[in-house]
N, C-alpha and C positions, 0 to 999 in steps of 0.2 A: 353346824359351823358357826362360828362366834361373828360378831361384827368387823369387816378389815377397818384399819385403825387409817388406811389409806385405801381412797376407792375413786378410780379413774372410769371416766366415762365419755367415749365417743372424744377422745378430745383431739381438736387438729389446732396448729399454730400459723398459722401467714406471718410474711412479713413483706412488704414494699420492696423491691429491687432498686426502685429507683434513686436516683439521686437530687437533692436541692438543685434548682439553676440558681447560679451565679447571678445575683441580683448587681445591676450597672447603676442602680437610682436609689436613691435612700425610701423614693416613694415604695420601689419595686417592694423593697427589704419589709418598709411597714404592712404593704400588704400580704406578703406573707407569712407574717404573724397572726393576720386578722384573719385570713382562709388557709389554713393548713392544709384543707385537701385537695388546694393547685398544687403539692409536691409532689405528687405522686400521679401516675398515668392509669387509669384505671382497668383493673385486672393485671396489673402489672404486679403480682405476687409468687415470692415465695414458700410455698410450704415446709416447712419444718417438720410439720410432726402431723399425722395426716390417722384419724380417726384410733386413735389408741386407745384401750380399754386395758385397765388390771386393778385387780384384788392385789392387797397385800397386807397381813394379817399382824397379831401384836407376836414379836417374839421373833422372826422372821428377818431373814439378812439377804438384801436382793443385791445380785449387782448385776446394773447395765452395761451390757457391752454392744460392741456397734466399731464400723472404722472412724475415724477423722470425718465428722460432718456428717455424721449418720445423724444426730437429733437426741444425743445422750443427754446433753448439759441442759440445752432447752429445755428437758423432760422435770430435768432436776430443778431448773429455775422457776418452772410453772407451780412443783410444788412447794417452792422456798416464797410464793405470790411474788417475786420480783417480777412476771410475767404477768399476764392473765391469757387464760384459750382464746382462740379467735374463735372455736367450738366445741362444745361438750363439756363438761363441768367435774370438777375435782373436790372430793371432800376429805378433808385432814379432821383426827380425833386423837387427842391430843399437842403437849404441848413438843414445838418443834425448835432443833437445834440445826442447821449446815453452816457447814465450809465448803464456798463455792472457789469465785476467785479470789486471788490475794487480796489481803485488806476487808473485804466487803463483811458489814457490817461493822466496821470501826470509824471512829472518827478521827481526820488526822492531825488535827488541831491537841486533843486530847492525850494525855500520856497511857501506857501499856494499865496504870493503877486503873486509871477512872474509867479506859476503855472493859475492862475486866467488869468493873460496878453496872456498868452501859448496859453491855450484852447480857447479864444476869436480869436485869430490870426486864429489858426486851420479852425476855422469856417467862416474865411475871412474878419472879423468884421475890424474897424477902431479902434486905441489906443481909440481915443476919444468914441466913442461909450460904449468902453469896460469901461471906466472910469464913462459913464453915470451910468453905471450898476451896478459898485463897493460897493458901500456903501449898497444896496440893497444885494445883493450875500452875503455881511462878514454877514450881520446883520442876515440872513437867516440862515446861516451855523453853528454860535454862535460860530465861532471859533475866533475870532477875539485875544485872548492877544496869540494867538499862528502863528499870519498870517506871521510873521519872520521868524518861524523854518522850517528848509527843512522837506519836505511832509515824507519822510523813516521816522521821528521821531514821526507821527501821528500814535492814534490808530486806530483799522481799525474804531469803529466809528465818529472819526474825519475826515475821511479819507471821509468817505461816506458823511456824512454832507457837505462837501465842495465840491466833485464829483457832488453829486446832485443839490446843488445850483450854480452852475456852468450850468451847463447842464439846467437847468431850465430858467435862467434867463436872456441868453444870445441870448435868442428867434432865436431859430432854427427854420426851418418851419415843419422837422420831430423831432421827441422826441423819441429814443429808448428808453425803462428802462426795465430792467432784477428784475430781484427776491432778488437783494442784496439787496434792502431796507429792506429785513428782519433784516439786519446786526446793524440796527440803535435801537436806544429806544422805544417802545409804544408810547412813549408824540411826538418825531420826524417822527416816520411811519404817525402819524395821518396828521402833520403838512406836511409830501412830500405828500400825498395823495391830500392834499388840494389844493395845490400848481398846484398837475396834475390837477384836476379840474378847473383851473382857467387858464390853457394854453390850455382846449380844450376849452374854452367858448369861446377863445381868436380867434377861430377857426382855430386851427394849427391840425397838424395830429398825433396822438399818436402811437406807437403801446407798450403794454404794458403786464408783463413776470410775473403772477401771480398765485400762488396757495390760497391765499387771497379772497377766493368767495365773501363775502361780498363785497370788493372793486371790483372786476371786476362786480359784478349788480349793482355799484354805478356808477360807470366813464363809460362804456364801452359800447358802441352803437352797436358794434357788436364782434363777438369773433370766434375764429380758435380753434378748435378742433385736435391736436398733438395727433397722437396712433400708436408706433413704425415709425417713419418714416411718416407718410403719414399724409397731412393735410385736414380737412374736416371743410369748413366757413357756419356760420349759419349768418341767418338775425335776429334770436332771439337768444341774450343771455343768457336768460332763457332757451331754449332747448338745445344750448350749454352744458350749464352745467348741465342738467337733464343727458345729453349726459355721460355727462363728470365724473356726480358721479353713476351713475350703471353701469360702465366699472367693470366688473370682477377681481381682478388684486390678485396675489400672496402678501397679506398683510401684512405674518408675521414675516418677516426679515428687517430690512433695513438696506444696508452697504452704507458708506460716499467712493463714487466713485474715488475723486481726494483729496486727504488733505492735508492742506495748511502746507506749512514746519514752517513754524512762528508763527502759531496763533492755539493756544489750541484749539479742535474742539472735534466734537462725532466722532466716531468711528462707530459704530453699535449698533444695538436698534431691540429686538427681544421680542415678544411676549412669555410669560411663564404662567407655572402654578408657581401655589404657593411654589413647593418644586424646582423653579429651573428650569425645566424640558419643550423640546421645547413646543411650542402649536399654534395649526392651526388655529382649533374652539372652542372659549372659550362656555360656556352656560350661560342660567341665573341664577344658584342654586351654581355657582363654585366662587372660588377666584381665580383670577390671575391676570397680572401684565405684569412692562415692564424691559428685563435686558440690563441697559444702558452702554457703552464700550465707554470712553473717551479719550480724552490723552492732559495732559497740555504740552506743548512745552518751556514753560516758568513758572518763579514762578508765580501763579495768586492768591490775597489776596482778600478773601471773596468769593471765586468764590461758583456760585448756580448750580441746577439743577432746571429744572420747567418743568411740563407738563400740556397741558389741552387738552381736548377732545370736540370734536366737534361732531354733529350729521349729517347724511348722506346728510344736506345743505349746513354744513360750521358754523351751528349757534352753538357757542361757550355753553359747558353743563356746565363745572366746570376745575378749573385748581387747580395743588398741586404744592408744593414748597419741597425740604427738609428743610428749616429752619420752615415748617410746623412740623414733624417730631423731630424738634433739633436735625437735622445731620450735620456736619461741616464735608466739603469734606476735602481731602488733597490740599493744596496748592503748593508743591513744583512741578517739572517738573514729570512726569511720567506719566503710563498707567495705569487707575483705571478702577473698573466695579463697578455695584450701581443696586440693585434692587425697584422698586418701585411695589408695592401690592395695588390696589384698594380692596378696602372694598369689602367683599362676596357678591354673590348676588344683586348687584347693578345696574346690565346693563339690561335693557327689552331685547327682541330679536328683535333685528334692527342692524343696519351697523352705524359703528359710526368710527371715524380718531381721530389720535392723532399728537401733534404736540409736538416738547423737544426743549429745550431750553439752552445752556450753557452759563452763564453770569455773572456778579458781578456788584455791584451798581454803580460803577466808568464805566465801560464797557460790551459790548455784543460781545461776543466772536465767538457765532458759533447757527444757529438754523435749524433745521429739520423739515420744515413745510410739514403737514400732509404724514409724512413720514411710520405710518402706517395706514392701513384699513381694519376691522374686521366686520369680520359677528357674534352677539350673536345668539348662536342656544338655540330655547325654552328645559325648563327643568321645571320641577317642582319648585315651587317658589310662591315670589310672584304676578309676570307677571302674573303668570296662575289662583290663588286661585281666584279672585274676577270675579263672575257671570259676564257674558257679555262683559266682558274684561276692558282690562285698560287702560287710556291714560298715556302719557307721555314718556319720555326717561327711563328714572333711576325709579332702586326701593327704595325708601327711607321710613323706618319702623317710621310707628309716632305714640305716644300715646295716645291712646282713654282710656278715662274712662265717667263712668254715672254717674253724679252728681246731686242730691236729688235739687229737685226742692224750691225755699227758699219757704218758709207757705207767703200766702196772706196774706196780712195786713188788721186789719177793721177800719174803721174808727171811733173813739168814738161816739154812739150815741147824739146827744143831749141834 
């Protein structure tokens, strides 16, 4: 077995729970600058990421999966060194490319040209080199009558368009990529996905930050298993993720952890009945729904809501919009709530995810992939009425009628 080009050892991350006190004295303030480690209460730690070990070899395309807060991105941060372990030690060989969060490694003073020149240098590259590459990267990124203006004035999906084609094209032998490619368009996810495909064919080494099931059984040769902290690697991706979707998990809240000060986002997204009212376990004879908690940061014109639901594979059942509805959100800055109602009776009893979306036709603001996961409990319905049972996800009432057979025709005698 050849040397892995990434080799994880024993590695666990802490982090502080606590918070700064609120200094009353400018004395208070200077002293703690001068002792740092009065902010925090000791053992008062989080763990992140609690004794991981993995190989991962040159040529190889891994992707981490895990819920919300399982310890994916951490994992990916500690090997981009924007981290360091709190224990066990990490060896990188070769030279390394990600895309973490928006923006990150750009400067936003700098325009999309020089940022481009930046991240080439970073990765040790030759002007010339970086120059070979140029016209491929704008063209990639579709940013080009904007490649003048300093990067702070990009949207975050411009941001991410040129982040990615940067990182992609300037052939690192490792490839980090995190989950912000949510951040981009449908038409652009499809077009980075492709791109990742064509740099492991390249045979470079990926590792890759996806709640995107689909895509990680497309790219991904093999996949890590994140559940609280702790990593568990499969040889099959497929078990992987068998793994990975009958994990048991508290389904029916979801709160946005960190929210970005600049950029409109959700808020929380909670499973309801129909009047409102919380709910754990929906059934198949009931109505209920999801109530959405947003908050625009800035004026956003046309801005959408969208959800679709997926079934306990990842395979996409149906998505809704409000402008399905003719609802027009508010546009101006503020904190809005929004309910959305599926249709009665609709869901079989099975386990199915949803995923919301905040966006506008100009921009994608903010999305929540499979942020919730719901068990429907059998009830009376129509799941249950039909002898021998039923296939399918959904229940969808169609019309049958009997209609009189036309009269034969004779033929005229001769």
């Amino acid at each position: 077995m050849t040397q892995p080009v990434i080799r994880i050892e024993h590695v666990g991350k802490a982090f502080h729970r606590a918070e700064k006190a609120v200094a009353t004295r400018i004395v208070d303030e200077v002293a703690g600058w001068l002792q740092p480690t009065r902010k925090f209460a000791v053992g008062d730690q989080f763990w992140a990421l609690r004794d991981v070990s993995l190989d991962i070899h040159q040529g190889e395309v891994v992707g981490l999966i895990g819920h919300n807060g399982a310890g994916k991105s951490t994992l990916l941060k500690l090997l981009c060194r924007i981290l360091h372990p709190t224990t066990g030690r990490i060896e990188l060989h070769g030279r390394v490319g990600s895309l973490l969060e928006v923006g990150t490694g750009f400067h936003p003073e700098l325009t999309g040209r020089e940022n481009i020149y930046l991240n080439g240098a970073i990765l040790g590259m030759t002007r010339r080199e970086i120059a070979a590459k140029f016209d491929e990267i704008v063209a990639f990124s579709e940013v080009e009558p904007f490649l003048d203006m300093p990067v702070k004035r990009y949207s975050s999906g411009m941001a991410v368009r040129l982040a990615f084609s940067v990182a992609a094209h300037l052939e690192p032998e490792i490839l980090l990529v995190d989950e912000v490619l949510a951040v981009g368009d449908a038409e652009f996810q499809k077009k980075c996905l492709g791109r990742i495909g064509e740099v492991a064919r390249s045979g470079r080494t990926i590792v890759f930050v996806s709640h995107n099931v689909a895509a990680v059984q497309r790219l991904c040769t093999r996949a890590v298993l994140i559940d609280h902290g702790r990593a568990t690697a499969f040889d099959s991706v497929a078990e992987a993720l068998r793994q990975y979707l009958s994990r048991d998990i508290d389904g029916s809240v979801w709160v946005r952890s960190e929210a970005p000060l600049d950029q409109p986002h959700l808020e929380r997204i909670a499973l309801v009945q129909a009047d409102g009212k919380p709910l754990d376990v929906p059934d198949s004879a009931s109505q209920f729904g999801l109530l959405i908690d947003y908050s625009l940061t800035r004026p956003a014109p046309g801005v959408l809501l969208a959800a679709a639901v997926c079934n306990a594979y990842g395979t996409p059942l149906f998505s809704t919009a409000t402008p399905d509805a003719g609802v027009a959100l508010p546009e101006s800055p503020g904190r809005y709530r929004v309910q959305l109602l599926f249709p009665k009776a609709y869901f079989m009893p099975k386990r199915f995810s949803v995923t919301v979306a905040l966006y506008s036709l100009a921009e994608s603001f903010d999305r929540a992939e499979n942020c919730l996961t719901f068990d429907v409990a059998e009830a009376a319905s129509l799941a249950t009425s039909l002898p021998g049972g039923r296939w399918g996800e959904l229940q969808v009432p169609c019309g049958w009628s009997v209609v009189d057979r036309p009269a034969a025709t004779t033929e005229a005698s001769a």
